[in-house]
N, CA, C and O atoms as a Tripos MOL2 file, in Angstrom:
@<TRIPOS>MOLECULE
protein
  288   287    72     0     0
PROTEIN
NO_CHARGES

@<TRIPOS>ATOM
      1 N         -13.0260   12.5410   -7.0900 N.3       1 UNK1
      2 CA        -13.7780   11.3380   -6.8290 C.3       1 UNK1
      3 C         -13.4700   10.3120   -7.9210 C.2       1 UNK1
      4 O         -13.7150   10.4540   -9.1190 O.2       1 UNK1
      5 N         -13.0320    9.5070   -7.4720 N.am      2 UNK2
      6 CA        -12.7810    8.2110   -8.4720 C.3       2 UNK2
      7 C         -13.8610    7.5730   -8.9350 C.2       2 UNK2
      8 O         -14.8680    7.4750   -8.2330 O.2       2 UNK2
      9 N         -13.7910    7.0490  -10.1910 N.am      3 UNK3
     10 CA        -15.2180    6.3800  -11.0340 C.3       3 UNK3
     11 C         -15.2700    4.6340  -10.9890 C.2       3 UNK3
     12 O         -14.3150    3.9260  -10.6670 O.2       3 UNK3
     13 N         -16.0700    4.3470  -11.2290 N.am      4 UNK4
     14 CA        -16.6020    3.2400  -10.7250 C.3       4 UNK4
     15 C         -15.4730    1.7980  -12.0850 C.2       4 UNK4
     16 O         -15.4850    0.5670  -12.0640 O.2       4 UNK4
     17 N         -14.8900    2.5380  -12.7960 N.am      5 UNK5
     18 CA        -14.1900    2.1420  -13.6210 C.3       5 UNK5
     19 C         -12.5400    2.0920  -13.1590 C.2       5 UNK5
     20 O         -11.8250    1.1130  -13.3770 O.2       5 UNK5
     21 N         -12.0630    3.3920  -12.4510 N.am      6 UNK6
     22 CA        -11.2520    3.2900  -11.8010 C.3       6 UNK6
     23 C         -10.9010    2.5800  -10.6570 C.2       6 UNK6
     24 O          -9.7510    2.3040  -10.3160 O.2       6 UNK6
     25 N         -12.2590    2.2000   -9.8900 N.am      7 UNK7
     26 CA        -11.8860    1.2730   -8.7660 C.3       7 UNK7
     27 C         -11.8090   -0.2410   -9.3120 C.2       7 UNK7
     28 O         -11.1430   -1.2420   -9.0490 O.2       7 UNK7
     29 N         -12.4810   -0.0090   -9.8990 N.am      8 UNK8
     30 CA        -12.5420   -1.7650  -10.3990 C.3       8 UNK8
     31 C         -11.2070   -2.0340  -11.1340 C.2       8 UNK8
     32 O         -10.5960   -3.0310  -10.7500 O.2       8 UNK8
     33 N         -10.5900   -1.2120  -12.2540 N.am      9 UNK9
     34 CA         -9.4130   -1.2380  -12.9930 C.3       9 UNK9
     35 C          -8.6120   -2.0350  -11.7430 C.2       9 UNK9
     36 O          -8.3270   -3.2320  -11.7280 O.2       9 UNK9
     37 N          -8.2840   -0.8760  -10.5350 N.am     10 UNK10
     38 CA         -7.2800   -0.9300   -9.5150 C.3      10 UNK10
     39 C          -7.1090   -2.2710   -8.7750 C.2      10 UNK10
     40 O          -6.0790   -2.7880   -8.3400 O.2      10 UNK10
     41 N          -8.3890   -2.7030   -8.7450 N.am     11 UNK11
     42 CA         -8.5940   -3.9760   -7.8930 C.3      11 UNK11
     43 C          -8.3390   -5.1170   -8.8010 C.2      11 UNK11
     44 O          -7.8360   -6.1810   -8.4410 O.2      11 UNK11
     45 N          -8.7170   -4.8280   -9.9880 N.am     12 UNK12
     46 CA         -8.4300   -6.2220  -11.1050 C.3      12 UNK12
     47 C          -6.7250   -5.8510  -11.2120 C.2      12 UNK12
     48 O          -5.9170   -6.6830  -10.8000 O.2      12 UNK12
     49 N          -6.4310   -5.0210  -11.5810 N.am     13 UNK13
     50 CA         -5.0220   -5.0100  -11.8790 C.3      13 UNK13
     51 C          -4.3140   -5.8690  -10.3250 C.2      13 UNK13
     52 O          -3.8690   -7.0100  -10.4490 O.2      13 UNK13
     53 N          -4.3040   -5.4470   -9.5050 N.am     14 UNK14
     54 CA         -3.6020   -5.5150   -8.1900 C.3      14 UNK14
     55 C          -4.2040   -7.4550   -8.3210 C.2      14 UNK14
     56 O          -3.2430   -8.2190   -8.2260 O.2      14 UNK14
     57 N          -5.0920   -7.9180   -8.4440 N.am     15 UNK15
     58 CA         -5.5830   -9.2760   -8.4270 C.3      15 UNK15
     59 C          -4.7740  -10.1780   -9.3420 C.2      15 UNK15
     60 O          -4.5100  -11.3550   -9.0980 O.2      15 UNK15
     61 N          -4.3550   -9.3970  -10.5840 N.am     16 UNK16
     62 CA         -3.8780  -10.2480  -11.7890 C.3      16 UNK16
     63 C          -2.3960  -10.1780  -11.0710 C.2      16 UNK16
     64 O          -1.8990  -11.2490  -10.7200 O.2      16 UNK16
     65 N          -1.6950   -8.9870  -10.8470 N.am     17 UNK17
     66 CA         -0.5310   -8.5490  -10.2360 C.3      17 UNK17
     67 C          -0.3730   -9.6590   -9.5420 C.2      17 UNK17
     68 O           0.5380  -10.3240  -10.0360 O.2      17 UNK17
     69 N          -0.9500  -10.2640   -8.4260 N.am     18 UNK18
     70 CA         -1.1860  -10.6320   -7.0470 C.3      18 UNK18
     71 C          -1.1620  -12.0030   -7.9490 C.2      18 UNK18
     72 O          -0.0220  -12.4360   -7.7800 O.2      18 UNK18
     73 N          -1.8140  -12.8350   -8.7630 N.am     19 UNK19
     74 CA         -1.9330  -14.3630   -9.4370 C.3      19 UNK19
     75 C          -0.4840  -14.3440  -10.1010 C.2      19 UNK19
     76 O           0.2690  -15.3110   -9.9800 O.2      19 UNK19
     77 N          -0.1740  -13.3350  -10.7220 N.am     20 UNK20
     78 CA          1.2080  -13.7530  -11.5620 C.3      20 UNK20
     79 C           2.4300  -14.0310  -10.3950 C.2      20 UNK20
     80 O           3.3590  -14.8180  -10.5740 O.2      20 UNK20
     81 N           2.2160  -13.1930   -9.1350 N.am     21 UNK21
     82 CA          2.9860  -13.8300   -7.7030 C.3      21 UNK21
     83 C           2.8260  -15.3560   -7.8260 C.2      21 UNK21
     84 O           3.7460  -16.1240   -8.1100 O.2      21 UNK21
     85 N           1.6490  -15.6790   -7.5990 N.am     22 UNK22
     86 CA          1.5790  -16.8290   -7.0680 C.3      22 UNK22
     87 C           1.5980  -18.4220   -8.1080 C.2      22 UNK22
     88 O           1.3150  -19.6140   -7.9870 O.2      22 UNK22
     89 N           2.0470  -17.6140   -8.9670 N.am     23 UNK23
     90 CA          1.7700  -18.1580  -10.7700 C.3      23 UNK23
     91 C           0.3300  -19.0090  -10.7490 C.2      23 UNK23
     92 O           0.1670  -20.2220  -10.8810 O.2      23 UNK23
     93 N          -0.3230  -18.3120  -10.6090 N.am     24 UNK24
     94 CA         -2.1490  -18.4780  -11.0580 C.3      24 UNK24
     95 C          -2.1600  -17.9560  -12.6640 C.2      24 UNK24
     96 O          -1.4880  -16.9810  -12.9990 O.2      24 UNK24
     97 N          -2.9530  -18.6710  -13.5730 N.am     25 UNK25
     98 CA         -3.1310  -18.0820  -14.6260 C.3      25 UNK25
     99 C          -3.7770  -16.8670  -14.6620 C.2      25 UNK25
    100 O          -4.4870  -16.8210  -13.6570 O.2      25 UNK25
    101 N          -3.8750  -15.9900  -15.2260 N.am     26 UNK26
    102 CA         -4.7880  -14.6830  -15.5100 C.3      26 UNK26
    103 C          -6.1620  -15.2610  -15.7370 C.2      26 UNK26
    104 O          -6.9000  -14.9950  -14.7880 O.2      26 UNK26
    105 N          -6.6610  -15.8630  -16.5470 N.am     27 UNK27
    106 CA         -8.1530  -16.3130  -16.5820 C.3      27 UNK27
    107 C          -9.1110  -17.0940  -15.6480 C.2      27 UNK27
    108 O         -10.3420  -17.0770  -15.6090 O.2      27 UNK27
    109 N          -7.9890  -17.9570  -14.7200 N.am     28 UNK28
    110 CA         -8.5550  -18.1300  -13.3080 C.3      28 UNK28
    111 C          -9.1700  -17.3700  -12.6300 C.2      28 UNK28
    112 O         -10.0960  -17.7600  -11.9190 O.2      28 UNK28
    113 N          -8.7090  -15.8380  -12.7150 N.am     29 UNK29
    114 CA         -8.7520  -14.6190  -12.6120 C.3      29 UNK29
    115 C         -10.3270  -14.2740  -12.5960 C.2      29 UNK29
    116 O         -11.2710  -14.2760  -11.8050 O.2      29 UNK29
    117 N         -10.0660  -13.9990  -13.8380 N.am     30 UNK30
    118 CA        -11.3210  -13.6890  -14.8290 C.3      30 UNK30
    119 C         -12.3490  -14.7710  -14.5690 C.2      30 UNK30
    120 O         -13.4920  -14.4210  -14.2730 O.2      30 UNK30
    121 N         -12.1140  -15.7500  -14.6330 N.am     31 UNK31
    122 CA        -13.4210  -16.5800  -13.8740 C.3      31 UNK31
    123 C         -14.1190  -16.3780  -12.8260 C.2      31 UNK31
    124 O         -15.3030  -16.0420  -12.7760 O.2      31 UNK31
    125 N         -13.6810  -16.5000  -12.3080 N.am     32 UNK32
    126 CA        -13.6090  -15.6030  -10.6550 C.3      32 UNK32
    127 C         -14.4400  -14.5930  -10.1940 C.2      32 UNK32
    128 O         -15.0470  -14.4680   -9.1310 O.2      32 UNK32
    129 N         -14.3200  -13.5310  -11.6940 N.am     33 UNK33
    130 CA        -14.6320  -12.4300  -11.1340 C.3      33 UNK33
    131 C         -16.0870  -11.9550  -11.8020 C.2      33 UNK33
    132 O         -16.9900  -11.1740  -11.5000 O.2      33 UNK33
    133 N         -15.8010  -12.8380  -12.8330 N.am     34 UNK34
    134 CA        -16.8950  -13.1740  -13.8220 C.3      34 UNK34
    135 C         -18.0250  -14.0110  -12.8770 C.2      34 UNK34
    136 O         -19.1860  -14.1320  -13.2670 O.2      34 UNK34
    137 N         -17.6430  -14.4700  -11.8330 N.am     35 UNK35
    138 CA        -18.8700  -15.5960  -11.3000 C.3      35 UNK35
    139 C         -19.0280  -14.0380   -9.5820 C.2      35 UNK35
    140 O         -20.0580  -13.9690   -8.9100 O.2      35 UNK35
    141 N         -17.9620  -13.2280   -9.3590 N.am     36 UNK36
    142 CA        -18.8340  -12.1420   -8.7370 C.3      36 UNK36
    143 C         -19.5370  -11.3800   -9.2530 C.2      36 UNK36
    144 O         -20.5570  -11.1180   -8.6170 O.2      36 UNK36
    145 N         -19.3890  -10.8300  -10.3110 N.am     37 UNK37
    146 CA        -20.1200   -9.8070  -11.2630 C.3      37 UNK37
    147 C         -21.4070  -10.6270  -11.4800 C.2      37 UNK37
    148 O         -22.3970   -9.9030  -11.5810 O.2      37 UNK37
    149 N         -21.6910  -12.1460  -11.5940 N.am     38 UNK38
    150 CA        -22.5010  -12.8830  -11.8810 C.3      38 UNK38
    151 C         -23.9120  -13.0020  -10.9020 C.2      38 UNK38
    152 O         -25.1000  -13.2410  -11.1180 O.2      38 UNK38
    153 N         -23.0240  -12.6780   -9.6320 N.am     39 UNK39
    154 CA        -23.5220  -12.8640   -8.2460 C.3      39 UNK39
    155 C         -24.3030  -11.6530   -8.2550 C.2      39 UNK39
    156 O         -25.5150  -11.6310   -8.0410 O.2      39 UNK39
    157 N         -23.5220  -10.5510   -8.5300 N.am     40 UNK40
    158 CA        -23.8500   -9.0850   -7.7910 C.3      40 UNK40
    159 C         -25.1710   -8.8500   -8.8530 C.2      40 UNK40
    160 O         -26.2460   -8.3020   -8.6080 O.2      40 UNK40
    161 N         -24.7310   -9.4110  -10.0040 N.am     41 UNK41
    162 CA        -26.3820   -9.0350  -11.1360 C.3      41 UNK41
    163 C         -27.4750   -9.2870  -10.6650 C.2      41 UNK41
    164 O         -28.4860   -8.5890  -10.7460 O.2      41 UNK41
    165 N         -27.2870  -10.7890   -9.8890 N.am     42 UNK42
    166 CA        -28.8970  -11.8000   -9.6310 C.3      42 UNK42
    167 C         -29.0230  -11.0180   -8.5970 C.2      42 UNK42
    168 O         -30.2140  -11.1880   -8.3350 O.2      42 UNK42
    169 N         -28.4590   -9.9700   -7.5040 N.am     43 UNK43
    170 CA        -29.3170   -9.4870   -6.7620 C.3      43 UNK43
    171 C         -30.6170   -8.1580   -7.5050 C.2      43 UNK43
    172 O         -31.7590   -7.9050   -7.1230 O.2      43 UNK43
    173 N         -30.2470   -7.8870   -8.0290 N.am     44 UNK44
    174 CA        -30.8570   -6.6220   -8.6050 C.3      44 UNK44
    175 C         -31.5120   -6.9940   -9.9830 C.2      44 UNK44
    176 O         -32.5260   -6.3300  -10.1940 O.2      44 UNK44
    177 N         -31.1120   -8.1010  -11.2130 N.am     45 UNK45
    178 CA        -31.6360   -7.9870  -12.3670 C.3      45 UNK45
    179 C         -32.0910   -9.5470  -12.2630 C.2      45 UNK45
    180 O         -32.0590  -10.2710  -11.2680 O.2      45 UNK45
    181 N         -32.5810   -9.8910  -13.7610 N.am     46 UNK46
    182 CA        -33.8010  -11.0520  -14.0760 C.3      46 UNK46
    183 C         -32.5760  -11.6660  -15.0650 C.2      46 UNK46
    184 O         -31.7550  -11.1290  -15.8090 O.2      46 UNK46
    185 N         -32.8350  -12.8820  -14.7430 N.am     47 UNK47
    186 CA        -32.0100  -14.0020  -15.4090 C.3      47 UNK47
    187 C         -31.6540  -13.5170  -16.9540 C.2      47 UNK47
    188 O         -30.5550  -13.5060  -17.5080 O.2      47 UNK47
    189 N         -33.0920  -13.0780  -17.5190 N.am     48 UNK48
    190 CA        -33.1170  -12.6340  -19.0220 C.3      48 UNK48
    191 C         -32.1750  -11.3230  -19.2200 C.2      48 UNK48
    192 O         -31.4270  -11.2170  -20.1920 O.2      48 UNK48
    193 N         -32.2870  -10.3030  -18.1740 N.am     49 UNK49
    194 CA        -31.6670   -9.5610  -18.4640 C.3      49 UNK49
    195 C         -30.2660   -9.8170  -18.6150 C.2      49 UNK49
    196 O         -29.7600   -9.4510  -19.6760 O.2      49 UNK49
    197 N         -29.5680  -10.3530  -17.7910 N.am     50 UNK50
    198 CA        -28.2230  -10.6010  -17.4910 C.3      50 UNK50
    199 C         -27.8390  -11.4090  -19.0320 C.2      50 UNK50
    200 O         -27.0250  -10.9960  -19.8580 O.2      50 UNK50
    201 N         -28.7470  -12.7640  -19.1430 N.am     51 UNK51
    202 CA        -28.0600  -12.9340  -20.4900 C.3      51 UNK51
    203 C         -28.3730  -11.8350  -21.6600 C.2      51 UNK51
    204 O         -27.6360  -11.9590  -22.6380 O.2      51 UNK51
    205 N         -29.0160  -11.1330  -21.7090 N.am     52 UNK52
    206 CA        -29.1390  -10.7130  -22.6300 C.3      52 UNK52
    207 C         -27.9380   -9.6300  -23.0140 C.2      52 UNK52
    208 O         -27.5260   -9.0920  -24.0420 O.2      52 UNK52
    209 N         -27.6760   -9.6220  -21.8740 N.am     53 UNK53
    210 CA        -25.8570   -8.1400  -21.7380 C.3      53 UNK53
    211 C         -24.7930   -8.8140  -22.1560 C.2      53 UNK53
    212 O         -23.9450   -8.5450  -23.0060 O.2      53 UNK53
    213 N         -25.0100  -10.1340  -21.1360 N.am     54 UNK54
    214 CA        -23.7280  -11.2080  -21.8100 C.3      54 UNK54
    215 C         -23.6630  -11.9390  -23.3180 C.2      54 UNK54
    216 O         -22.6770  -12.5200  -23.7710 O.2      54 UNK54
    217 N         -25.0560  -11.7530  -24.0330 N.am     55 UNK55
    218 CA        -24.9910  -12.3290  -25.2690 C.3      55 UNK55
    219 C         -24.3930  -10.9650  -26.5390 C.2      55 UNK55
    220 O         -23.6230  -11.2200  -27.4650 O.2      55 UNK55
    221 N         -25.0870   -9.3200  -26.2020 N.am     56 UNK56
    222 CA        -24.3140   -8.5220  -26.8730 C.3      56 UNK56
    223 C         -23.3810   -8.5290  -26.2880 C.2      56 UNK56
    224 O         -22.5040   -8.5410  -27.1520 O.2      56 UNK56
    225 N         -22.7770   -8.5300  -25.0570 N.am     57 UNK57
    226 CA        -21.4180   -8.2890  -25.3410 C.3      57 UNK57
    227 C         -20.2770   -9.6480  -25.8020 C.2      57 UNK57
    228 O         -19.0480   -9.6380  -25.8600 O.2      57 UNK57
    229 N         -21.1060  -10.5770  -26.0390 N.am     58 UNK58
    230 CA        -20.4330  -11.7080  -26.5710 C.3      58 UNK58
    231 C         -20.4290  -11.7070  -28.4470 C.2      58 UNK58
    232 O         -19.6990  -12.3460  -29.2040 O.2      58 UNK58
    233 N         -21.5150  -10.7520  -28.7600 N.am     59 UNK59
    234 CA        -21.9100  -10.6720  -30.1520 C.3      59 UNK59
    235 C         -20.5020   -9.4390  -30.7350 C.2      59 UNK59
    236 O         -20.0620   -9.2400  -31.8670 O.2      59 UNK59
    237 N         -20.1630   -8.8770  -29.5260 N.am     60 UNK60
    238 CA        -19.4890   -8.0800  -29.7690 C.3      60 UNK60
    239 C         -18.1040   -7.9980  -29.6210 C.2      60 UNK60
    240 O         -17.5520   -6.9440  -29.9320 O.2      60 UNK60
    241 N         -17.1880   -9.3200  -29.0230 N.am     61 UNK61
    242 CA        -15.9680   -9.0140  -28.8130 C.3      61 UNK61
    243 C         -15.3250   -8.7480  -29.9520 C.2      61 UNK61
    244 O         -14.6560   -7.7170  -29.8800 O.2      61 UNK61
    245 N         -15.2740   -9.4680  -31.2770 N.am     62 UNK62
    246 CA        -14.6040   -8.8630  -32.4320 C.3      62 UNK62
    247 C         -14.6000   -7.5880  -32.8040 C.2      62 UNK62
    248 O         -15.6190   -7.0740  -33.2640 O.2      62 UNK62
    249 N         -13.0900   -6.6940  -32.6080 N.am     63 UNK63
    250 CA        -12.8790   -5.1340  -32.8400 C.3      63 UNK63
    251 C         -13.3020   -5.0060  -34.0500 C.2      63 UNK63
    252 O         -13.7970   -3.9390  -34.4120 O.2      63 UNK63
    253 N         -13.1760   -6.1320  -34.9440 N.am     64 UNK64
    254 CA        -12.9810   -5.9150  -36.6910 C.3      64 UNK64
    255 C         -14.4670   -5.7430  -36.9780 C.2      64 UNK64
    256 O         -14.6960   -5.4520  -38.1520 O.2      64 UNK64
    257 N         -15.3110   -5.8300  -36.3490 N.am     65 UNK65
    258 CA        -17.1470   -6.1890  -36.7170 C.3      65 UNK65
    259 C         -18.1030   -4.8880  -36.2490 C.2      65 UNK65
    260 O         -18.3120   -4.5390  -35.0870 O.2      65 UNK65
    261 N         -18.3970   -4.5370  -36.9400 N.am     66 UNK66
    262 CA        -19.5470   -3.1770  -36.2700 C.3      66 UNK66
    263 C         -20.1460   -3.9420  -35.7820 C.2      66 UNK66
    264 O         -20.2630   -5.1280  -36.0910 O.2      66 UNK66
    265 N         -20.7340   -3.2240  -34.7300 N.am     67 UNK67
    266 CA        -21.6090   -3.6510  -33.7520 C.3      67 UNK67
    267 C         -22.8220   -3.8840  -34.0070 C.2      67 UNK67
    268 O         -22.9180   -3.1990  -35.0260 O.2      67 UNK67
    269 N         -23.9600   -4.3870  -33.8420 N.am     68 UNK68
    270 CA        -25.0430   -5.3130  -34.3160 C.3      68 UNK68
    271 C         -25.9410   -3.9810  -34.5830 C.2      68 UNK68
    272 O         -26.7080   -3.9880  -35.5470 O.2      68 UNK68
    273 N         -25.8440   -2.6950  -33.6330 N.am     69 UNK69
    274 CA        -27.0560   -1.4390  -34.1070 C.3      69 UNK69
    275 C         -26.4210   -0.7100  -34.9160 C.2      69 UNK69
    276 O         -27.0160    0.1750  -35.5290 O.2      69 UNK69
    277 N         -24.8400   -0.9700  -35.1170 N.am     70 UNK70
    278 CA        -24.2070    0.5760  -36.2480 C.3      70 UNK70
    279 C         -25.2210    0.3870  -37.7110 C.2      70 UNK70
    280 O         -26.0580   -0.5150  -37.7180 O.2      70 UNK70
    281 N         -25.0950    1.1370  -38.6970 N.am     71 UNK71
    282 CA        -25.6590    1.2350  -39.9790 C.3      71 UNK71
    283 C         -24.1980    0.8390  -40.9310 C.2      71 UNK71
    284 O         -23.1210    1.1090  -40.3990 O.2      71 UNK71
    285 N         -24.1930    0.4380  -41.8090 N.am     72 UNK72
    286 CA        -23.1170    0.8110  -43.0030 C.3      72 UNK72
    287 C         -22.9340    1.8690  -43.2220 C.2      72 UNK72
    288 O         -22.1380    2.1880  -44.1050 O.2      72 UNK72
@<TRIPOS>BOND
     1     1     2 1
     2     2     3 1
     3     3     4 2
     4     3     5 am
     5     5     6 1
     6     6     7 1
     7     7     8 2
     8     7     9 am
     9     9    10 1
    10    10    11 1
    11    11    12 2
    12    11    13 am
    13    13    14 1
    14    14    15 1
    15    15    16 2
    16    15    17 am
    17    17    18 1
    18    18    19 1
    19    19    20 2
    20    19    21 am
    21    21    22 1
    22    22    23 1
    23    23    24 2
    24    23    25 am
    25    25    26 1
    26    26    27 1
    27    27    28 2
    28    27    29 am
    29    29    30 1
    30    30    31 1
    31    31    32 2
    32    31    33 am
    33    33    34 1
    34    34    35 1
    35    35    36 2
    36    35    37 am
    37    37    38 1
    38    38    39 1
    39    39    40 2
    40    39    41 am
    41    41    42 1
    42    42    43 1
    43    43    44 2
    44    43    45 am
    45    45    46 1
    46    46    47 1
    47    47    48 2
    48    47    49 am
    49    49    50 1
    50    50    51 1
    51    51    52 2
    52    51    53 am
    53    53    54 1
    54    54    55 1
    55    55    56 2
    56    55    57 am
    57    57    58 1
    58    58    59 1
    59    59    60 2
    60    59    61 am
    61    61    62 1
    62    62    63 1
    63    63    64 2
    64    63    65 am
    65    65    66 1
    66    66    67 1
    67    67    68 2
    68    67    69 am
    69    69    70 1
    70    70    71 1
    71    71    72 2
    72    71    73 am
    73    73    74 1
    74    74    75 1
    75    75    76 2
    76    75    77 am
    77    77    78 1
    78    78    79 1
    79    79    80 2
    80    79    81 am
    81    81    82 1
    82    82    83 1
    83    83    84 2
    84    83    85 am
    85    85    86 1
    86    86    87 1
    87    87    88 2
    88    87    89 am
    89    89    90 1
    90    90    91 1
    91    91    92 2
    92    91    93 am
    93    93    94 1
    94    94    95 1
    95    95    96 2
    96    95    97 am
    97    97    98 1
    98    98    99 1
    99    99   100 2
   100    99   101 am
   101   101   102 1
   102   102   103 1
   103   103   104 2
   104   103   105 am
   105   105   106 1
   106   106   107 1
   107   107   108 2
   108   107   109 am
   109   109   110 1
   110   110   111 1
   111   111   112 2
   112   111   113 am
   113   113   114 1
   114   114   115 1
   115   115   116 2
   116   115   117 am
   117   117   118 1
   118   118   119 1
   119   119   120 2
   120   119   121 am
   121   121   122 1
   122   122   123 1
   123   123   124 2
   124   123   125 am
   125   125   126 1
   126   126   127 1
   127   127   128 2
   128   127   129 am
   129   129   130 1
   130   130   131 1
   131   131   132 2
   132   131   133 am
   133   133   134 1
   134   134   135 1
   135   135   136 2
   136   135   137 am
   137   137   138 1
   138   138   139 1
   139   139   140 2
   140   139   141 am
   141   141   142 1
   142   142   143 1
   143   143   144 2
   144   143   145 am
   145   145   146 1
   146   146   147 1
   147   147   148 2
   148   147   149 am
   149   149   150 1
   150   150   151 1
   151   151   152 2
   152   151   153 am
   153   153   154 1
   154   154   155 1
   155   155   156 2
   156   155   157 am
   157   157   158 1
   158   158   159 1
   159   159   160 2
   160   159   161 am
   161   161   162 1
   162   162   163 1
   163   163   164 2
   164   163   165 am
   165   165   166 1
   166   166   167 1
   167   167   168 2
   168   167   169 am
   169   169   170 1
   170   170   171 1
   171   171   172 2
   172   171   173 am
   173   173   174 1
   174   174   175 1
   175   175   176 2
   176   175   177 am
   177   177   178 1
   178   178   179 1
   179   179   180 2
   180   179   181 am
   181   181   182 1
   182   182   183 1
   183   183   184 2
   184   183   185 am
   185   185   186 1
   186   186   187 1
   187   187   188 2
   188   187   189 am
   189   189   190 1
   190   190   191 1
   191   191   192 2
   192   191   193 am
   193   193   194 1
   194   194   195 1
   195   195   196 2
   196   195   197 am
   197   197   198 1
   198   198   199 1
   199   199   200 2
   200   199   201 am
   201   201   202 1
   202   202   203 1
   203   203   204 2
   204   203   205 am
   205   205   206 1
   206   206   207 1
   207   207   208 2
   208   207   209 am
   209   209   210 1
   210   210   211 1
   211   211   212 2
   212   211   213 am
   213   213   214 1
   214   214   215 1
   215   215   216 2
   216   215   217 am
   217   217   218 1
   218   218   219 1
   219   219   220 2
   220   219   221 am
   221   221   222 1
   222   222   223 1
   223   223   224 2
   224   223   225 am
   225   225   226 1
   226   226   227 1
   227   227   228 2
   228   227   229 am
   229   229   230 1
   230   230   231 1
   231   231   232 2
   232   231   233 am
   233   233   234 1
   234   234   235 1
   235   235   236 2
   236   235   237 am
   237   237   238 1
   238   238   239 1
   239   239   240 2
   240   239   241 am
   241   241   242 1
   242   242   243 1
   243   243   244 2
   244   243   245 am
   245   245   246 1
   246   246   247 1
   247   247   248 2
   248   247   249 am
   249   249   250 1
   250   250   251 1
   251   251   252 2
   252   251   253 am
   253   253   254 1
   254   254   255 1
   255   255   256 2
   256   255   257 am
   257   257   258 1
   258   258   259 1
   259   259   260 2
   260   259   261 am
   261   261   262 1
   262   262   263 1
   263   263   264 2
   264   263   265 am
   265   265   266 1
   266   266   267 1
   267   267   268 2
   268   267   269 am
   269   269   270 1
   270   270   271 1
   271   271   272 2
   272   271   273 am
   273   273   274 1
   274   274   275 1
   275   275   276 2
   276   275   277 am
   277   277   278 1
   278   278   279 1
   279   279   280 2
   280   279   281 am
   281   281   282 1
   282   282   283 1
   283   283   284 2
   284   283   285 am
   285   285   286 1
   286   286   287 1
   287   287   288 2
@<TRIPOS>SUBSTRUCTURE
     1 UNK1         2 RESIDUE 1 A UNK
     2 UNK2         6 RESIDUE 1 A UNK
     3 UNK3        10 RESIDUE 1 A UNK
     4 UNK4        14 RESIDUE 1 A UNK
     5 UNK5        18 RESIDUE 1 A UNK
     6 UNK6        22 RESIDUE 1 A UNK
     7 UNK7        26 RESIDUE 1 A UNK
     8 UNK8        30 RESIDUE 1 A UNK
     9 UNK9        34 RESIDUE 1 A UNK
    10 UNK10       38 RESIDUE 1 A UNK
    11 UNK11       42 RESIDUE 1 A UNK
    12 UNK12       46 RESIDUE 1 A UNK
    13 UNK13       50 RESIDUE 1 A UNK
    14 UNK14       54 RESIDUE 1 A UNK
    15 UNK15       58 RESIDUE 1 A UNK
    16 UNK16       62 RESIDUE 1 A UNK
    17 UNK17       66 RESIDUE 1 A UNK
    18 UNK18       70 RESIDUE 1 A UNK
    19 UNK19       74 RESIDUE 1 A UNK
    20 UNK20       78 RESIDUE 1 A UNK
    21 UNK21       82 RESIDUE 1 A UNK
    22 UNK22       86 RESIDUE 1 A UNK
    23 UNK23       90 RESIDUE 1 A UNK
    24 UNK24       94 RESIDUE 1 A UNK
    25 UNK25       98 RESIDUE 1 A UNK
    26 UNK26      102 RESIDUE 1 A UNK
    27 UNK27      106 RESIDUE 1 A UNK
    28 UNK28      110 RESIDUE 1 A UNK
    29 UNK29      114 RESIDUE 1 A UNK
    30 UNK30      118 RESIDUE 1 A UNK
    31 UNK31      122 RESIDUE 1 A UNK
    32 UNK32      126 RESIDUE 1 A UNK
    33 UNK33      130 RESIDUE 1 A UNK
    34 UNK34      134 RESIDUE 1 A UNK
    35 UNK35      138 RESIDUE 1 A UNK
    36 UNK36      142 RESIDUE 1 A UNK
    37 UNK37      146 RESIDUE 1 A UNK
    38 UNK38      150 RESIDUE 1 A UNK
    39 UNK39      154 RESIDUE 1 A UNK
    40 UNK40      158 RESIDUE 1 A UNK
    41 UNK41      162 RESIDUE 1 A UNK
    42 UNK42      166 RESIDUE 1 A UNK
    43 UNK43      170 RESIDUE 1 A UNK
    44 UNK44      174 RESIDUE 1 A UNK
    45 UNK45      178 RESIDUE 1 A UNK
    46 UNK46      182 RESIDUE 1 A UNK
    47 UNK47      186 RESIDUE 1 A UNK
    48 UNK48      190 RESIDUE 1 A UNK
    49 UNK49      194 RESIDUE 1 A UNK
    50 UNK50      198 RESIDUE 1 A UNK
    51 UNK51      202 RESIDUE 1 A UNK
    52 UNK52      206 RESIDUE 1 A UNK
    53 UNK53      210 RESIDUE 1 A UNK
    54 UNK54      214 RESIDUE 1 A UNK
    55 UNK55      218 RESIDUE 1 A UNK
    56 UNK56      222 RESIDUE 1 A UNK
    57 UNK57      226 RESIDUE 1 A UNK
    58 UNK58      230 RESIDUE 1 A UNK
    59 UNK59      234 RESIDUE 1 A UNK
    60 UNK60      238 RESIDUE 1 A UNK
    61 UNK61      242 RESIDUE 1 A UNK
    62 UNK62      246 RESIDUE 1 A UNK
    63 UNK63      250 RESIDUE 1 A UNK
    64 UNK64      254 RESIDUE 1 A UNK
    65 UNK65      258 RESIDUE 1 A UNK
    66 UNK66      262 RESIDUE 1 A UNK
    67 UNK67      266 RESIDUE 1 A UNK
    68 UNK68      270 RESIDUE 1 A UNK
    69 UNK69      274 RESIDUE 1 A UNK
    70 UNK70      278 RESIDUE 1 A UNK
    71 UNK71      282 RESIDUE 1 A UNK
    72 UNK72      286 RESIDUE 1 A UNK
């Protein structure tokens, strides 16, 4: 059974695959998919929640930075 990580991988890959055909940028992409993922939240979660996922994981893109709960 494939994981919910694997389908999505498959479908983003094959999408980016599919834009570099058509010479679409990659982040067109990502916009895109960012405004379905955006969609699919507001059915099920609260405005607050959603930012609040998008603000750690925005607190968090730097690899070089522990993450806001690690300890020293």
């Amino acid at each position: 059974m494939a994981t919910a990580r694997q389908i999505a991988t498959k479908h983003m890959d094959a999408a980016l695959a599919e834009a570099e055909q058509e010479r679409l940028p990659a982040e067109s992409i990502a916009r895109v998919m960012l405004e379905k993922v955006l969609h699919i939240y507001k059915e099920t979660r609260s405005i607050e929640d959603i930012a609040a996922e998008l603000t750690s994981a925005a607190e968090n893109l730097d690899p070089d930075t522990d993450y806001t709960f690690m300890r020293p």
